[in-house]
SEGU-841941 format. One record per atom (N, C-alpha, C): x, y, z. Coordinates in steps of 0.02 Angstrom, whole numbers, padded with zeros to 5 digits, always signed. Example, Ala and Ser with C-alpha at 12.3 -4.5 7.8 and 13.67 -1.06 7.14 Angstrom:
<nodes>
+00660-00284+00390/+00615-00225+00390/+00660-00165+00390/+00642-00112+00354/+00684-00053+00357/+00645+00002+00394/
</nodes>
This chain:
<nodes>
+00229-00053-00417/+00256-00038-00351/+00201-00016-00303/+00134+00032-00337/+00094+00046-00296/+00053-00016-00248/+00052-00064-00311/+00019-00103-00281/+00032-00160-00226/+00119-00166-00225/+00142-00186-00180/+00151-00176-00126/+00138-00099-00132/+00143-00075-00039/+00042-00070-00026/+00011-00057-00076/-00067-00071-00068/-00092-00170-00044/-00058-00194-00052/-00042-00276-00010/+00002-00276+00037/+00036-00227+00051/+00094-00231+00093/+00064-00212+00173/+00036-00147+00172/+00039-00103+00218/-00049-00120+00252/-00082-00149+00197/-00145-00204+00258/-00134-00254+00290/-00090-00291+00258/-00065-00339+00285/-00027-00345+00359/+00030-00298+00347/+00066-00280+00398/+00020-00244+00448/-00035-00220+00450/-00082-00181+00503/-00128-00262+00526/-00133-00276+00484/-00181-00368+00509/-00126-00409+00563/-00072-00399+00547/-00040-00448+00571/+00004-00418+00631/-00004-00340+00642/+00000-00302+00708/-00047-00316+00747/-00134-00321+00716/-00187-00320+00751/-00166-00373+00792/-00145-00445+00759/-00154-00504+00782/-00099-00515+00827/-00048-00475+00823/-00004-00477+00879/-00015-00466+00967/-00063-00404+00921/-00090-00364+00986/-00151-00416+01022/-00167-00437+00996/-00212-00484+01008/-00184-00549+01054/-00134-00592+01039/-00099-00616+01090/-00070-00581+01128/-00064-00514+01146/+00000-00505+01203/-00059-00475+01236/-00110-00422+01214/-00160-00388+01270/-00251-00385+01240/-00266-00441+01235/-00335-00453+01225/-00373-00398+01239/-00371-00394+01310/-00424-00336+01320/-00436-00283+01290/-00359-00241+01253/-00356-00173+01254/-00369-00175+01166/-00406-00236+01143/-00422-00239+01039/-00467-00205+01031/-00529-00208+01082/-00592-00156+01055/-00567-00082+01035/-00542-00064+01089/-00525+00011+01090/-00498+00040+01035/-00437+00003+01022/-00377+00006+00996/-00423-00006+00924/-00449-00065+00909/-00469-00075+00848/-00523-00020+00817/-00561+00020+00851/-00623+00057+00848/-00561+00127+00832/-00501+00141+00869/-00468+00196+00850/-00426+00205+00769/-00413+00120+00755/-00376+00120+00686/-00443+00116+00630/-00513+00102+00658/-00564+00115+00615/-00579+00167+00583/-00564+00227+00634/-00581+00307+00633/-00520+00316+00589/-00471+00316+00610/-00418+00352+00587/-00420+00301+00494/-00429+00257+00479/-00438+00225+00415/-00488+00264+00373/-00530+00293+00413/-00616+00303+00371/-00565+00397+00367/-00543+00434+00418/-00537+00500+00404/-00478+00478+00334/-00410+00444+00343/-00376+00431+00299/-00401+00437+00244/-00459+00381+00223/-00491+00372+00144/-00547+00446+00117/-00560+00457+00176/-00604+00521+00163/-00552+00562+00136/-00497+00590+00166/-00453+00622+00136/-00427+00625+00073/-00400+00551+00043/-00382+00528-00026/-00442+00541-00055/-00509+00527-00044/-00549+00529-00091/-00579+00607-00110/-00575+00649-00064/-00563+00721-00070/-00514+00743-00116/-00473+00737-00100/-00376+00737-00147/-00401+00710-00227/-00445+00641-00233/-00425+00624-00282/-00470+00659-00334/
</nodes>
């Protein structure tokens, strides 16, 4: 099960990116540089935890 939502839940963030990507081009740098940070504090966290 873990591993289904561990394929699930990148996926579904790739295929938001790419949404976002057709409806407002401009606003991917930003946006993409903010889900970078918030990914890297995320894993920092688990890897603290683990």
């Amino acid at each position: 099960m873990l591993a289904v939502l561990g394929v699930f839940f990148p996926l579904a963030a790739l295929l938001g990116l790419l949404g976002l990507a057709y409806v407002a081009t401009p606003d991917v740098p930003r946006i993409t540089g903010t889900v970078a940070l918030i990914l890297t504090i995320a894993a920092l966290g688990v890897a603290i935890l683990h």
